[in-house]
Backbone of each chain as ProteinMPNN parsed JSONL, in Angstrom:
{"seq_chain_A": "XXXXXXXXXXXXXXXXXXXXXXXXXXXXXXXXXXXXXXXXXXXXXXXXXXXXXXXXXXXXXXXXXXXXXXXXXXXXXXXXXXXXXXXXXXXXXXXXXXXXXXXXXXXXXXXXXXXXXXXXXXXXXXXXXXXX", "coords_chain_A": {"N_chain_A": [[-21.196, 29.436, -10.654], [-20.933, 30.369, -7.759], [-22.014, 28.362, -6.581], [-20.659, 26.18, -7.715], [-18.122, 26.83, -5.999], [-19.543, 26.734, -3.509], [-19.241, 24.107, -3.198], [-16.945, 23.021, -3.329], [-16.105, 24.188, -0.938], [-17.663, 22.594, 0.673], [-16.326, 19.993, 0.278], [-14.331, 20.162, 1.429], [-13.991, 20.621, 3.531], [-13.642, 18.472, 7.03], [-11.176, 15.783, 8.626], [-8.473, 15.265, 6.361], [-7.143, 12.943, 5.826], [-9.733, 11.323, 5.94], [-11.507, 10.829, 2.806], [-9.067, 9.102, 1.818], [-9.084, 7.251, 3.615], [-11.961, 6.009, 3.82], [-12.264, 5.685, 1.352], [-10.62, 3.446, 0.771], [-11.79, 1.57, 2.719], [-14.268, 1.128, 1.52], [-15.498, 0.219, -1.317], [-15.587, 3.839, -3.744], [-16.126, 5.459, -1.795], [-14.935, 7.47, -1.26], [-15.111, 9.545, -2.6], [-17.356, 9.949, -2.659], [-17.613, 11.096, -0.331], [-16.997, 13.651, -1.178], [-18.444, 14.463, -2.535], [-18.496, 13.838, -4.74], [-20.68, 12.767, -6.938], [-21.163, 10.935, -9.301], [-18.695, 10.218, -10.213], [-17.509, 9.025, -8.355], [-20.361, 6.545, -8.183], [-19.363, 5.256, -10.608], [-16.915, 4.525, -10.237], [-17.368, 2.553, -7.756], [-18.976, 0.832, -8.485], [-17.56, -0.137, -10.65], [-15.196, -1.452, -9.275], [-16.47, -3.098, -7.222], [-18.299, -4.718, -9.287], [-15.966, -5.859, -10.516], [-14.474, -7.6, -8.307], [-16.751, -9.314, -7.063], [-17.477, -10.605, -9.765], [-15.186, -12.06, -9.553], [-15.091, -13.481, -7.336], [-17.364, -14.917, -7.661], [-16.497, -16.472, -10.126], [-15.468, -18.155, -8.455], [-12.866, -17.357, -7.377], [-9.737, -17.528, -5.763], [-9.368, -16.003, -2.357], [-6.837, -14.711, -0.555], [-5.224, -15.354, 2.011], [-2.762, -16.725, 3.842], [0.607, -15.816, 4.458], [2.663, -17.51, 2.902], [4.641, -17.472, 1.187], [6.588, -14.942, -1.602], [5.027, -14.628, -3.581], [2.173, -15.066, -2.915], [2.465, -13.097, -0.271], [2.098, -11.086, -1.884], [-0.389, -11.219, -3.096], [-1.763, -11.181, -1.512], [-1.476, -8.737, -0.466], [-2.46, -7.278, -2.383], [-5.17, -8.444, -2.343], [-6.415, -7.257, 0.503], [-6.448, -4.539, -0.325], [-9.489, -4.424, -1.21], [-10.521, -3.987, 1.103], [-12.907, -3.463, 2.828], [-14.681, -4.936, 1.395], [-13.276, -7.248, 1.287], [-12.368, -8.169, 3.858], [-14.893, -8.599, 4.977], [-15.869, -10.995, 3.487], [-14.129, -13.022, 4.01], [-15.102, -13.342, 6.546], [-17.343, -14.172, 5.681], [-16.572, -16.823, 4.547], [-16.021, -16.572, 1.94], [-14.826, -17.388, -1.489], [-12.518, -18.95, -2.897], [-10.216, -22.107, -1.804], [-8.341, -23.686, -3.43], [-7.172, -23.27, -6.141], [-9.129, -24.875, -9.115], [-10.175, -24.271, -11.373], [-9.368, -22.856, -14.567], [-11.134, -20.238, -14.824], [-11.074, -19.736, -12.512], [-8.98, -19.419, -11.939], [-8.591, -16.56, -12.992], [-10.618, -15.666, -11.894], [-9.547, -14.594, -9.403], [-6.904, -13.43, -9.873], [-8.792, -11.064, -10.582], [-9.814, -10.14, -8.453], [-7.185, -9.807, -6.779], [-6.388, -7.321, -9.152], [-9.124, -5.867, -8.321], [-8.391, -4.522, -5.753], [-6.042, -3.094, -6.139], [-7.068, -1.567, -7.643], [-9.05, -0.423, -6.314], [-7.377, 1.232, -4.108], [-6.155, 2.845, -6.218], [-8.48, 4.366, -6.709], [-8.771, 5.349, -4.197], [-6.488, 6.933, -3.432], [-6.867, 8.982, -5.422], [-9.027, 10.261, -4.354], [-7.898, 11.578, -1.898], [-5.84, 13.176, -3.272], [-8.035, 14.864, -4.476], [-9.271, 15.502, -2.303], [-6.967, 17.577, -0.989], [-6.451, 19.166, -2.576], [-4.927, 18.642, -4.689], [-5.69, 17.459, -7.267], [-8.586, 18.493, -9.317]], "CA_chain_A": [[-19.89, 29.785, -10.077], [-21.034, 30.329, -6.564], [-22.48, 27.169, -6.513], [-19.12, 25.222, -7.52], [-17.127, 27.252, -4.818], [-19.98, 26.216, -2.302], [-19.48, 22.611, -3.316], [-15.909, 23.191, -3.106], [-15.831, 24.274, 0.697], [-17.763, 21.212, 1.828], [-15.322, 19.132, 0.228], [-12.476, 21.039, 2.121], [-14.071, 20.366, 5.141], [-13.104, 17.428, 7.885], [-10.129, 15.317, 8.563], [-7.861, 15.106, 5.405], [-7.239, 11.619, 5.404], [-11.148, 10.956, 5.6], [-11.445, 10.258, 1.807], [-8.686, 8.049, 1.547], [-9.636, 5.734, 4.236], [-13.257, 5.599, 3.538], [-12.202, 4.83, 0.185], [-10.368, 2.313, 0.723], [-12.718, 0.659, 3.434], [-15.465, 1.034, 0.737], [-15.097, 1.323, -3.009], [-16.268, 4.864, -3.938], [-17.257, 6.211, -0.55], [-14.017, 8.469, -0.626], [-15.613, 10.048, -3.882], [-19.262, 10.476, -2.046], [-17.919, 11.923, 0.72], [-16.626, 14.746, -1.651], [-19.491, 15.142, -3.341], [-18.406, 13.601, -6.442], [-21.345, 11.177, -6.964], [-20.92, 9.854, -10.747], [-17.251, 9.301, -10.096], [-17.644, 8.058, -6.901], [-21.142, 5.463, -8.343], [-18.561, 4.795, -11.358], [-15.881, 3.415, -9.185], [-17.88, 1.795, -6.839], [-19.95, -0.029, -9.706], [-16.383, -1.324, -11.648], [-14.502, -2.124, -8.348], [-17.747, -4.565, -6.584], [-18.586, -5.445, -9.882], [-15.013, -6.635, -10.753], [-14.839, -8.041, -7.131], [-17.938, -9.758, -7.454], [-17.338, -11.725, -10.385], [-14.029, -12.5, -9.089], [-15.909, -14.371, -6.135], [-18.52, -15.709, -8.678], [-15.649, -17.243, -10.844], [-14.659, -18.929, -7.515], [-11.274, -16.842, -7.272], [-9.144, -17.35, -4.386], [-8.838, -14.893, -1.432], [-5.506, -14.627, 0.063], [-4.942, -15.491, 3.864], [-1.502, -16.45, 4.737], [1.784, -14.972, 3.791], [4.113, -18.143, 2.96], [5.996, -16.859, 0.294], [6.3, -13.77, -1.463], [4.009, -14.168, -4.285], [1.221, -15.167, -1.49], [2.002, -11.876, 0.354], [2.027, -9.983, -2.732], [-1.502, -11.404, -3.31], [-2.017, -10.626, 0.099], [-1.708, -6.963, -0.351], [-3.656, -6.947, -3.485], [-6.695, -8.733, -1.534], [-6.366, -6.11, 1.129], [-6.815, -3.084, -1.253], [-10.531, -4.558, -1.114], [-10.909, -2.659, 1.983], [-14.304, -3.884, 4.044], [-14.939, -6.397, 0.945], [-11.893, -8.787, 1.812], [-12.907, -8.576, 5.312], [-16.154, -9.596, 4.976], [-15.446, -12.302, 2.594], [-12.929, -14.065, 4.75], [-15.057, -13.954, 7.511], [-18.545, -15.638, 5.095], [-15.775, -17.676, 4.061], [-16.613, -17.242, 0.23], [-13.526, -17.441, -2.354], [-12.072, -21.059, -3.087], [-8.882, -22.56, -0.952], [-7.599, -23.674, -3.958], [-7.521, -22.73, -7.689], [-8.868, -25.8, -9.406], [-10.141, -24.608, -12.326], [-9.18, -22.176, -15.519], [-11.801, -19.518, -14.38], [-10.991, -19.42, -10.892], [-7.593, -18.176, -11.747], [-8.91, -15.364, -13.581], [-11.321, -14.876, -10.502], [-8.038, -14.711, -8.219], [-6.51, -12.099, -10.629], [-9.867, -9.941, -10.865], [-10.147, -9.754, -6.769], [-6.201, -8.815, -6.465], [-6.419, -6.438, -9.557], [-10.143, -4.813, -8.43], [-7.964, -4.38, -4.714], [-5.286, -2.23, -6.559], [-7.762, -0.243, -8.488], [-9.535, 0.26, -5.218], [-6.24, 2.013, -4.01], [-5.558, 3.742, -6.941], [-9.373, 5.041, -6.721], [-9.13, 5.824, -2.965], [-5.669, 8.121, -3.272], [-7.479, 10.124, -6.458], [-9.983, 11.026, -3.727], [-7.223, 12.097, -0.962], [-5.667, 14.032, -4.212], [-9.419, 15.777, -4.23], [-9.325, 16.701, -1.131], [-5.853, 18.253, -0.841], [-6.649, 20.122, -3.912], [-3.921, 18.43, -6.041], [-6.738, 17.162, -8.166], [-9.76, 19.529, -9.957]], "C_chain_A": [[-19.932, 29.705, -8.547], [-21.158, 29.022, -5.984], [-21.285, 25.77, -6.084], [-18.18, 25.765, -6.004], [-18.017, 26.765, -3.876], [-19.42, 24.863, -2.095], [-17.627, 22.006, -3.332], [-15.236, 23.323, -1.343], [-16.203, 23.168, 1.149], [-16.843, 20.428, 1.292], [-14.473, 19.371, 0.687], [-12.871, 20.596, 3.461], [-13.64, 18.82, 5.899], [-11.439, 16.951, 7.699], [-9.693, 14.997, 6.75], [-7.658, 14.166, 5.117], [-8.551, 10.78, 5.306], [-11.133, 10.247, 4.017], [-10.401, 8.905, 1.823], [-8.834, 7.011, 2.355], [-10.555, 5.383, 3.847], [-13.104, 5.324, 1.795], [-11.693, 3.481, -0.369], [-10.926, 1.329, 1.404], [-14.056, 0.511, 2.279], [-15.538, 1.796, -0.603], [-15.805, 2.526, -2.87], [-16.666, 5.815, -3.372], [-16.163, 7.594, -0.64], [-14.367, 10.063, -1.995], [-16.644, 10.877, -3.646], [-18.494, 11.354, -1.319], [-17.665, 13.454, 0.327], [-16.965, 15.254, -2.598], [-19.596, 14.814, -5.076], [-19.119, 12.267, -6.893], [-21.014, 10.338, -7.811], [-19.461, 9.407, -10.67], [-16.987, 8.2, -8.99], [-18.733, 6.182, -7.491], [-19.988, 4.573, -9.738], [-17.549, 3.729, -10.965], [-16.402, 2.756, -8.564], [-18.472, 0.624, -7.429], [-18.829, -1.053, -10.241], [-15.713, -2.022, -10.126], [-16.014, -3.17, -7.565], [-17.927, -5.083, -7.438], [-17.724, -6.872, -9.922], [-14.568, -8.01, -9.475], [-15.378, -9.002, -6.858], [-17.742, -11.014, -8.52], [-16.166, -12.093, -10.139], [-14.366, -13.884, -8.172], [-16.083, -15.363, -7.016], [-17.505, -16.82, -9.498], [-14.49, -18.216, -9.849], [-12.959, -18.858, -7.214], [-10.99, -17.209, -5.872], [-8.715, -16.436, -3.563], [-7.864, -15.318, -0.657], [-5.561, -14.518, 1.793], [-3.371, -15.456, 4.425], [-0.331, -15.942, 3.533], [3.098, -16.237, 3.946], [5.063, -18.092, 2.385], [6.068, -15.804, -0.159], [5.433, -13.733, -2.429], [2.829, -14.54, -3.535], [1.093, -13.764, -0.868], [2.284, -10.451, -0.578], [0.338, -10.028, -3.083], [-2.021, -11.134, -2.345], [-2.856, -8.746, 0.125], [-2.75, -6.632, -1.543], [-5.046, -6.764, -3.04], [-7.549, -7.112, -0.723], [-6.984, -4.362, 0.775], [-8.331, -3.101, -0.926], [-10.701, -3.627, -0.106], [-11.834, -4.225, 2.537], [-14.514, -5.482, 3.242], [-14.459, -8.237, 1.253], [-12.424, -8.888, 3.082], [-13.814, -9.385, 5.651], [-16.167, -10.909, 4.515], [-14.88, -13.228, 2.996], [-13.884, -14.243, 5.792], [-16.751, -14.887, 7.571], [-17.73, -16.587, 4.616], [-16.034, -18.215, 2.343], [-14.783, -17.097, 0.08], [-13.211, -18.822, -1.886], [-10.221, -20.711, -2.42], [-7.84, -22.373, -2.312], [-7.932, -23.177, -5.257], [-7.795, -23.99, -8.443], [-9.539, -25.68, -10.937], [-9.462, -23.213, -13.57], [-9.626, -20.675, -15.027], [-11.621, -18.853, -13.067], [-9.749, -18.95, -11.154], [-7.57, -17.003, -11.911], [-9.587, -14.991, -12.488], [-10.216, -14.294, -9.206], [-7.692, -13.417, -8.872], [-7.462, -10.664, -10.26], [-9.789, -9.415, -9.191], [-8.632, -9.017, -6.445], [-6.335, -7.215, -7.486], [-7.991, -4.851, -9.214], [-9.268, -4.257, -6.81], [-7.106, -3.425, -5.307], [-6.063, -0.86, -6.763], [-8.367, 0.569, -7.002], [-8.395, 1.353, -4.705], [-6.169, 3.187, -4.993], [-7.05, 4.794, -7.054], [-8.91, 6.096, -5.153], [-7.964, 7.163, -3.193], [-6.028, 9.055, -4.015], [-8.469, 10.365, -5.262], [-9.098, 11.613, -2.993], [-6.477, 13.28, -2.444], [-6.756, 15.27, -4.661], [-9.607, 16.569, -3.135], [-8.55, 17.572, -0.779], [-5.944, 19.462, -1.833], [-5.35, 19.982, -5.256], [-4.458, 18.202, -7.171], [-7.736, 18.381, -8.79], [-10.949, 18.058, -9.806]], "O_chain_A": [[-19.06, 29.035, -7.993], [-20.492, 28.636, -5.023], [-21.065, 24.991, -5.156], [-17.713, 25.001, -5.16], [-17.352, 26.142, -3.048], [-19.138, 24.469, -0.963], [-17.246, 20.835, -3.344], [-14.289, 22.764, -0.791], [-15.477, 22.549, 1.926], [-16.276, 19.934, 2.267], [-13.497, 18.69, 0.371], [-12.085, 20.259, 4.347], [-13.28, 17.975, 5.079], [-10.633, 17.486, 6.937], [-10.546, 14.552, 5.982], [-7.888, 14.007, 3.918], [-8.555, 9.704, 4.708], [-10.739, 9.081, 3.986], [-10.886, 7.774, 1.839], [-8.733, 5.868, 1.91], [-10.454, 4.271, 3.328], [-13.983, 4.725, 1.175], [-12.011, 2.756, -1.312], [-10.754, 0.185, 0.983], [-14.787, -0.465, 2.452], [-15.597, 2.97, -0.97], [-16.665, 2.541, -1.988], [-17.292, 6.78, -3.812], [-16.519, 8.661, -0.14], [-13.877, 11.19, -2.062], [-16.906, 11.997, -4.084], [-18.652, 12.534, -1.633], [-17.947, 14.38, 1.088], [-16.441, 16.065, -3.362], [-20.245, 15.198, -6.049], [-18.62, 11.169, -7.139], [-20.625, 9.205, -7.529], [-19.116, 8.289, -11.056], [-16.494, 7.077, -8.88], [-18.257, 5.055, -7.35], [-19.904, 3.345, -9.725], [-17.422, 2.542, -11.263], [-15.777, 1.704, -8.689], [-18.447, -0.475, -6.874], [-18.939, -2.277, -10.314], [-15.837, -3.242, -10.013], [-15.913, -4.333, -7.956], [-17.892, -6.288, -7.189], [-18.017, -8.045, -9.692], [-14.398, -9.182, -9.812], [-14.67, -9.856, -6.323], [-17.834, -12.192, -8.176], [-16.018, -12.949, -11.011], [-13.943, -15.026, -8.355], [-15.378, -16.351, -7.223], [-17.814, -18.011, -9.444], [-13.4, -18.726, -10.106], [-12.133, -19.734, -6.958], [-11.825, -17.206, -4.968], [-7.646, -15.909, -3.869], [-8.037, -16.366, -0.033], [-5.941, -13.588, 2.505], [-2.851, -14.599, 5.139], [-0.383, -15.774, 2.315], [4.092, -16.16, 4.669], [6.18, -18.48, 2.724], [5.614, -15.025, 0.68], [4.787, -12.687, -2.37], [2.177, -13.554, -3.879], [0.003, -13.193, -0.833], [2.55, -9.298, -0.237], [-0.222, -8.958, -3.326], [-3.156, -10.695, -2.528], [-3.846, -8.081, 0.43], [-3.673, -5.818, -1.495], [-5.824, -5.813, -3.119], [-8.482, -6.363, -1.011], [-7.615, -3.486, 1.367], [-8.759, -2.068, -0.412], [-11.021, -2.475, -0.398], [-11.553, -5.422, 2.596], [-14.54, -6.602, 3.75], [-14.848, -9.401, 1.353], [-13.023, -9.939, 3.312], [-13.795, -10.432, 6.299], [-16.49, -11.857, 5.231], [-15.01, -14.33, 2.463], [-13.77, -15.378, 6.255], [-17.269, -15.621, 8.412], [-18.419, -17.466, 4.098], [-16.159, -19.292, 1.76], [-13.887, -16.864, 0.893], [-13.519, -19.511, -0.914], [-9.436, -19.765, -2.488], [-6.96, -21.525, -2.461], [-9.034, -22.652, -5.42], [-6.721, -24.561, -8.633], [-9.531, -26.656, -11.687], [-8.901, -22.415, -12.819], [-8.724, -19.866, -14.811], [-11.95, -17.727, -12.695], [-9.407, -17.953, -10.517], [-6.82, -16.25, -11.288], [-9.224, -13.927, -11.985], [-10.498, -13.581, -8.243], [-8.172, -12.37, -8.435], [-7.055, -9.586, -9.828], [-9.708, -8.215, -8.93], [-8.631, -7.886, -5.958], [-6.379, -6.131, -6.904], [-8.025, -3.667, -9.55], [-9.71, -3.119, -6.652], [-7.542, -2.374, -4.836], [-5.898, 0.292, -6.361], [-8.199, 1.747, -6.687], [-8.687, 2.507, -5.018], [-6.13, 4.355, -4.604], [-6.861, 5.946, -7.444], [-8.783, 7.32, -5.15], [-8.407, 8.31, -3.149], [-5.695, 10.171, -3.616], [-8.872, 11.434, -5.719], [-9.276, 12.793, -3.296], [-6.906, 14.425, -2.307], [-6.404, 16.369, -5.089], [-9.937, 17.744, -2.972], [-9.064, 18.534, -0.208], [-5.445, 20.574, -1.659], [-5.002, 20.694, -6.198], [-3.9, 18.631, -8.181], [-7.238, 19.466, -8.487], [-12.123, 18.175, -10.155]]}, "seq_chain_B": "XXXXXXXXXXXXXXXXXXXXXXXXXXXXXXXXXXXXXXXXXXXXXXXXXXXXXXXXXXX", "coords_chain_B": {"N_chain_B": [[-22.308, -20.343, -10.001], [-19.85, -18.461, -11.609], [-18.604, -19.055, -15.589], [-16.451, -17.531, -17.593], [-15.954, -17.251, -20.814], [-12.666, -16.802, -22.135], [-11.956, -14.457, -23.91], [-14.168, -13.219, -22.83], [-13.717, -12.302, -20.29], [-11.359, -11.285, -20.533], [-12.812, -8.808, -21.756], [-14.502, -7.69, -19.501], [-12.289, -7.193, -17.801], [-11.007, -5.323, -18.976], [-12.744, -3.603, -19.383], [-13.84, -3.156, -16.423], [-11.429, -1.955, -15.492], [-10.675, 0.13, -17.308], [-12.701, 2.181, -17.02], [-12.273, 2.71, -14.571], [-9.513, 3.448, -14.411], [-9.552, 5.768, -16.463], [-11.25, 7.396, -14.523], [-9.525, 8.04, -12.636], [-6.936, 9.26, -13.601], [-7.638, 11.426, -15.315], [-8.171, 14.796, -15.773], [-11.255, 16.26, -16.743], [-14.453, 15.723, -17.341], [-14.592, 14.864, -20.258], [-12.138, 14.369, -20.724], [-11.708, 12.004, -19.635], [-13.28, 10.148, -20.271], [-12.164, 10.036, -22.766], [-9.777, 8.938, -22.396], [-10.516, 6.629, -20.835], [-11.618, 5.035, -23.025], [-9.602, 4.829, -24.611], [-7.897, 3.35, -22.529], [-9.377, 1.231, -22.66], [-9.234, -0.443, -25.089], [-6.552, -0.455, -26.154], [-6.163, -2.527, -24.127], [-8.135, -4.569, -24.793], [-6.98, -4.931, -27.556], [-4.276, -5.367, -27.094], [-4.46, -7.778, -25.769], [-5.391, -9.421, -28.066], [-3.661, -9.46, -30.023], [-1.304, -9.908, -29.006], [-2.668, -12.734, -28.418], [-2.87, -14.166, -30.876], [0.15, -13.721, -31.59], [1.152, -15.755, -29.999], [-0.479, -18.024, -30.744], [0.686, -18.62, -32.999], [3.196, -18.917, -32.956], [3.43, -21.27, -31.851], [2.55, -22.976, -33.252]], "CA_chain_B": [[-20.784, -19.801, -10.605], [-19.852, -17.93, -13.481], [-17.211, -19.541, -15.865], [-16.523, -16.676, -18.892], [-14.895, -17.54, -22.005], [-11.114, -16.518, -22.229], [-12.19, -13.101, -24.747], [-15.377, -12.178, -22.451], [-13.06, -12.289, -19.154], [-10.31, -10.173, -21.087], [-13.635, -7.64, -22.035], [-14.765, -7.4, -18.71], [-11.696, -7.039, -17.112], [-10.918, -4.194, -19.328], [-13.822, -2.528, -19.23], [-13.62, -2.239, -15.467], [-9.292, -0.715, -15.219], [-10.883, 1.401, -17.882], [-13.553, 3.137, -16.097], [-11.165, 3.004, -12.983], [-7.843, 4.739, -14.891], [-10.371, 6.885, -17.022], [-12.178, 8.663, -13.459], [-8.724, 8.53, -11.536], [-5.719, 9.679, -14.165], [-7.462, 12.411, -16.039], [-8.852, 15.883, -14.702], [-11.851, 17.105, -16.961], [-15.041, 14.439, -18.065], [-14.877, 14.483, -21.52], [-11.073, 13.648, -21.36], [-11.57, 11.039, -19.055], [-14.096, 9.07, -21.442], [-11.327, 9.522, -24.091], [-8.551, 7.872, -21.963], [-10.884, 4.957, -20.142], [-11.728, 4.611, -24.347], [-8.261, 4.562, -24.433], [-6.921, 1.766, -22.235], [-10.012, -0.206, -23.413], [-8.662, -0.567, -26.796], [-5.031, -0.817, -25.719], [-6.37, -3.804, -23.401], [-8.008, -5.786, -25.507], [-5.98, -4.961, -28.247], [-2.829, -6.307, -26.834], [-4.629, -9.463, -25.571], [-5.714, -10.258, -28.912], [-2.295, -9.172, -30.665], [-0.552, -11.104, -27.845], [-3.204, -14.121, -28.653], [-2.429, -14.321, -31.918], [1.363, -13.937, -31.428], [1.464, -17.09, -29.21], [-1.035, -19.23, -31.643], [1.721, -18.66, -34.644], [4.696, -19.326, -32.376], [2.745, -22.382, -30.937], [2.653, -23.866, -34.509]], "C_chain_B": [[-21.228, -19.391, -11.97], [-18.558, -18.177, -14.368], [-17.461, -18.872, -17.581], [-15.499, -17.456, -19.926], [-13.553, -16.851, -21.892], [-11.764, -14.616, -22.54], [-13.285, -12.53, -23.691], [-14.454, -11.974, -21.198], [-11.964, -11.365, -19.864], [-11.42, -8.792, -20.709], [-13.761, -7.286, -20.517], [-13.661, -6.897, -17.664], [-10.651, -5.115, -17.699], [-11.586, -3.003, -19.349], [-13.574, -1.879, -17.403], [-12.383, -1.809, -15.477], [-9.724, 0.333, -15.598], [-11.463, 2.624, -17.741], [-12.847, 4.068, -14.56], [-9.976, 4.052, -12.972], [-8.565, 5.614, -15.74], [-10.514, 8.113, -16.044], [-10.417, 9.23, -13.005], [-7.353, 9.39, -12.354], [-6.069, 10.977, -15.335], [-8.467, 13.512, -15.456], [-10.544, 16.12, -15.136], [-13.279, 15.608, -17.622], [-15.0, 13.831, -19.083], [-13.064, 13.583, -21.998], [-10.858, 12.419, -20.441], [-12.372, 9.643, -19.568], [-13.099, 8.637, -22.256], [-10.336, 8.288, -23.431], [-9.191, 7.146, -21.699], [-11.361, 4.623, -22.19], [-10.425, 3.723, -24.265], [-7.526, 3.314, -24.094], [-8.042, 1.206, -22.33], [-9.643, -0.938, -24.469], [-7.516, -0.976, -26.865], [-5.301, -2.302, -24.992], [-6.614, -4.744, -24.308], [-7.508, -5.922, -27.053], [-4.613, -5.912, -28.135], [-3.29, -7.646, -26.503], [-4.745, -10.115, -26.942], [-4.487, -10.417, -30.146], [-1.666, -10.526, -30.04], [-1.115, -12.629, -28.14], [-2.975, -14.712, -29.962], [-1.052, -14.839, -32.126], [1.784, -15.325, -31.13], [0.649, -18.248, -29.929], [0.543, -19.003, -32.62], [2.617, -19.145, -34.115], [4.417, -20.665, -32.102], [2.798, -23.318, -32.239], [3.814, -24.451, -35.293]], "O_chain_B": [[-22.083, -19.608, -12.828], [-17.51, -17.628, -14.028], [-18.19, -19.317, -18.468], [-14.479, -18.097, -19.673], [-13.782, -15.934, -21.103], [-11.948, -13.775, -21.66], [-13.332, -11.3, -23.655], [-14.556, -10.751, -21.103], [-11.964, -10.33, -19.197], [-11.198, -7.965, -19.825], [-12.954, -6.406, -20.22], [-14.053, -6.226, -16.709], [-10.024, -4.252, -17.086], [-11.219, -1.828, -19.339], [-13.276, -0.73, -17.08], [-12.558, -0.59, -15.453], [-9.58, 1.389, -14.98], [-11.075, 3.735, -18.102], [-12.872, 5.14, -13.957], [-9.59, 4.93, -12.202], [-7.905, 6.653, -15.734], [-10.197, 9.28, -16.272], [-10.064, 10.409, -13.015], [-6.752, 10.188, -11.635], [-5.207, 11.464, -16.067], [-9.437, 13.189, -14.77], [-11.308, 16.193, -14.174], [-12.871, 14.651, -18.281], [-15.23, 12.627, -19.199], [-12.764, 12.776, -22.878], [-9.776, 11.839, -20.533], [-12.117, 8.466, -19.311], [-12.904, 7.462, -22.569], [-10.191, 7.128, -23.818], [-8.765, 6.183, -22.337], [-11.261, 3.406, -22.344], [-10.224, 2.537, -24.002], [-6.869, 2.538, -24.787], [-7.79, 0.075, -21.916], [-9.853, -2.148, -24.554], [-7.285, -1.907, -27.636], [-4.575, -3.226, -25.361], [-5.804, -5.587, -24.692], [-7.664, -6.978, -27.667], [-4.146, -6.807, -28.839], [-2.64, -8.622, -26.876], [-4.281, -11.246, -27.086], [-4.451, -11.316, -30.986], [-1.586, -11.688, -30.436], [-0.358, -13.599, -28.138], [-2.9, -15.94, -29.994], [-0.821, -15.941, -32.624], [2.581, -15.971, -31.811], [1.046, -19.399, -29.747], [1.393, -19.856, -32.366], [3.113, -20.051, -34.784], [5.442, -21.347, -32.135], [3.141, -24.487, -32.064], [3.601, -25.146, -36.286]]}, "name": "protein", "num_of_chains": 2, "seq": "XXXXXXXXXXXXXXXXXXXXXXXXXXXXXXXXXXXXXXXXXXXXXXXXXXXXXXXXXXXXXXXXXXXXXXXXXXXXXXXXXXXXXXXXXXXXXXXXXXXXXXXXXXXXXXXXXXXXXXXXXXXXXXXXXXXXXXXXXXXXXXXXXXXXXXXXXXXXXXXXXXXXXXXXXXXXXXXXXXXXXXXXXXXXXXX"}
């Protein structure tokens, strides 16, 4: 009991938006920083994995915004956080989509960018105490 | 490169949401196994419902 309430205060502690940035700059981190390792290594594991073979299946990462399904894929990318960043600037992910696989890799990189999001605000929900 | 079959790219893509909407949409561990169960089953469920659907119509 004591224990949980200790482990409870350090998660109360620092800036409030902490978690959700650092979660979204880096799957999972917004999880660590609040002490919640297995949820935190959980997320971090499916979002890089998914990520990851997204790449691997030569998906396309999103750069410009010429129409709107472009800067809807845009924002997906983005979700990545640090990953997209990096990625754009080793210049992995394919220009174009040329085969079957690579579309699905395109998909996996916008949809692991969402999840990232939808991980990072369940940590800002942790810290606020809307969450358990 | 890695170029998955249609069904293993469904699996994998379900498996991770599932882990993902499992940790983030339910409060307590044991019910968060059930739900990422949950939309695993619902996932590739409907793909293979859905795959089916569209072979029969396709004929």
């Amino acid at each position: 009991m004591a224990i949980e309430e200790n482990k409870n205060a350090a998660a109360g502690q620092g800036w409030i938006y902490l978690p959700l940035i650092a979660g979204w700059l880096v799957p999972g981190a917004g999880h660590f920083l609040l002490r919640k390792w297995g949820r935190g290594a959980l997320i971090a594991a499916s979002i890089v994995g998914m990520y990851g073979l997204g790449i691997a299946m030569q998906g396309k990462l999103y750069a410009g915004a010429h129409d709107i399904l472009e800067i809807l894929g845009l924002v997906g990318d983005l979700g990545n956080g640090l990953l997209f960043i990096v990625s754009r600037l080793l210049g992995l992910g394919a220009d174009q989509v040329q085969v079957t696989t690579a579309d699905y890799g395109t998909r996996f990189i916008v949809v692991a960018g969402l999840l990232n999001v939808i991980a990072a605000v369940d940590a800002h929900n942790l810290r606020t105490g809307r969450k358990k | 490169m890695f170029h998955p079959s249609h069904f293993a790219a469904v699996v994998l893509f379900a498996l991770f949401a599932s882990v993902v909407f499992g940790i983030t949409q339910r409060e307590t561990p044991r019910r968060m196994v059930h739900y990422g169960i949950y939309c695993f089953v619902l996932f590739v469920g409907a793909a293979v419902v859905l795959s089916w659907l569209m072979f029969l119509i396709a004929r």
